[in-house]
N, C-alpha and C positions, 0 to 999 in steps of 0.2 A: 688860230689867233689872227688878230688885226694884222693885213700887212702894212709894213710903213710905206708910207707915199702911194706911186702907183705900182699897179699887183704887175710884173715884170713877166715879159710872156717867155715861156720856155725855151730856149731851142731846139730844133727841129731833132739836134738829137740825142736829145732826154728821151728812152723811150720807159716811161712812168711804169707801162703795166709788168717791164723786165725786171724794175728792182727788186732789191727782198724787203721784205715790210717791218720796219720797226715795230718791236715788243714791247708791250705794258700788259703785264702777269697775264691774263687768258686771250688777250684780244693782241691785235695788228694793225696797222694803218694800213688802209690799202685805198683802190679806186682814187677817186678825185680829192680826199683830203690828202691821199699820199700826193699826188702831184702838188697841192699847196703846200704842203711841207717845203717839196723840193721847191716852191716856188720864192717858202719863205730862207731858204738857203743861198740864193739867188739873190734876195733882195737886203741880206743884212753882210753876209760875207764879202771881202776879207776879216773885216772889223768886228761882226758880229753887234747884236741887242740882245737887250734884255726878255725882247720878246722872243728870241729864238731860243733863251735859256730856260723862258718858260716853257714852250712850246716841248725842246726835247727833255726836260726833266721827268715828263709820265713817261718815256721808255728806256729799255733797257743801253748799257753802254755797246755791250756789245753788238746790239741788232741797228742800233746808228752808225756805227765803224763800218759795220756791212753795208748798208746803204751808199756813207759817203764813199766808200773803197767802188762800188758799182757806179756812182756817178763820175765817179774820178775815171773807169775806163773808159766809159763811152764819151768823156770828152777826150781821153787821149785818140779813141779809135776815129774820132772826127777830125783829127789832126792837130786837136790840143789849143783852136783860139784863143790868142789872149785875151780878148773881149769878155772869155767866159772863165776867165782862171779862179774865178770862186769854187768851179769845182775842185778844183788843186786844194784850196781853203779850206771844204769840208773833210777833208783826210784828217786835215790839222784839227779843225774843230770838235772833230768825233774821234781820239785816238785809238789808236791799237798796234803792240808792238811789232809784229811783222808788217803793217802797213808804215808804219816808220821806218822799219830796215829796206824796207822796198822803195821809200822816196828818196831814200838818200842815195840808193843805186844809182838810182833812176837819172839825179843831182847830178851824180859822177860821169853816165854816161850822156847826157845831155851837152853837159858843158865842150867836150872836146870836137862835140859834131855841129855848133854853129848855132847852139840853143843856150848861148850863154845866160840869156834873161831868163827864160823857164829854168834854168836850173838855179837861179837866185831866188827868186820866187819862192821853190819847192824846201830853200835854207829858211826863208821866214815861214812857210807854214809850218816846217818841222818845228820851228819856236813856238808856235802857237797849240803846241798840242803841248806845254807843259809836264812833258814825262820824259824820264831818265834815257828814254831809248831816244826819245827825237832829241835832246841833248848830243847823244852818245855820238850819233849821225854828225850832226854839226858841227863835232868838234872831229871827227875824222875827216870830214870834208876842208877844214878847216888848216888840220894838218899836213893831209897826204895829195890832197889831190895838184894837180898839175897846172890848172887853170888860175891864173893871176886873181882875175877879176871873181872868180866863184870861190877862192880862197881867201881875200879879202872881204865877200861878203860876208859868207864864213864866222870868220874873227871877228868881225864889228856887231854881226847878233851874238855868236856868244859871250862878247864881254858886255855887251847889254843885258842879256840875260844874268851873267856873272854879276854884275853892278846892281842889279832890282831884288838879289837875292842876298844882295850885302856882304855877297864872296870875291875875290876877285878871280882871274880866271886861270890861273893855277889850283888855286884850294878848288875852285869848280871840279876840272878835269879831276884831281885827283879822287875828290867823291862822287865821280862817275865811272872812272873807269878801275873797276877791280884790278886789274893786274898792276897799276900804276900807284893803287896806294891800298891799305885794306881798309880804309874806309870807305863803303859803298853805300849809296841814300835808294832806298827801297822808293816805291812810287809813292805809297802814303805820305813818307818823308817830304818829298819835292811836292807833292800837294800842298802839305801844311806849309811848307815854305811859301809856296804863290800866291796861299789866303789869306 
């Protein structure tokens, strides 16, 4: 796909030929359209386009979760620049439930060690991945954690998120978390909600 503006040069440590290749039924992306992918990952995230909706709609969900979960390490293994937190972005924008329960760790442990901004950050990507689990995250983070400032980011996406789904954020949490109410919203559910 066209990128918008100009094509954004990678950095150094993207290494393209490590990822694993998104799927569409027999084939992969790979070589240098894989690197434009990730190029156009770069150039539309956090916010996302339209054109990267086209772009990944020929492959599968779960072989983009893998991608964005590989690009997401090798920016932490670089020591995680903010300059480049759209990798953090693609986690969000390609979901997958254990890569959810893994940012919100990740959230938890960031914040007490002087990385209070990445771990605020890693609250709004989980809102951007629209499912039950990056909810789930949020509103634990939200609750438990110790961190002022990461617990009040916390609460302000989730009742944003509460507010755009016309719930407020009691009836949220309760249709999120099983043990808290027996009404639990499957992911179709909160799909159909956010369309």
């Amino acid at each position: 796909p066209q990128l918008p503006g100009r094509t954004p040069k990678l950095p150094d440590f993207i290494v393209v030929a490590s990822l694993p290749r998104p799927i569409a039924g027999d084939t992969a992306l790979q070589g240098a359209a894989l690197g434009e992918f990730v190029q156009l990952l770069a150039a539309t995230l956090p916010g996302g386009q339209p054109v990267l909706d086209a772009a990944a709609s020929r492959y599968t969900e779960e072989s983009l979760s893998r991608v964005a979960w590989s690009v997401f390490r090798q920016w932490l293994f670089a020591g995680a620049p903010p300059k480049h937190k759209w990798a953090m972005y693609a986690v969000g924008r390609f979901p997958d439930e254990a890569n959810a329960k893994a940012l919100g760790r990740l959230a938890r442990v960031w914040a007490p060690r002087g990385n209070s901004a990445r771990a605020q950050e890693a609250v709004e990507a989980l809102a951007t991945m629209r499912t039950q689990a990056g909810l789930i995250e949020i509103h634990e983070i939200a609750t438990k954690v110790q961190s002022k400032a990461l617990q009040a980011r916390a609460e302000t996406v989730f009742e944003a998120v509460a507010k755009s789904l016309g719930l407020g954020t009691e009836e949220l949490a309760d249709r999120l978390v099983p043990e808290l109410a027996d009404a639990d919203l499957t992911f179709g559910d909160l799909r159909a909600m956010f369309d």
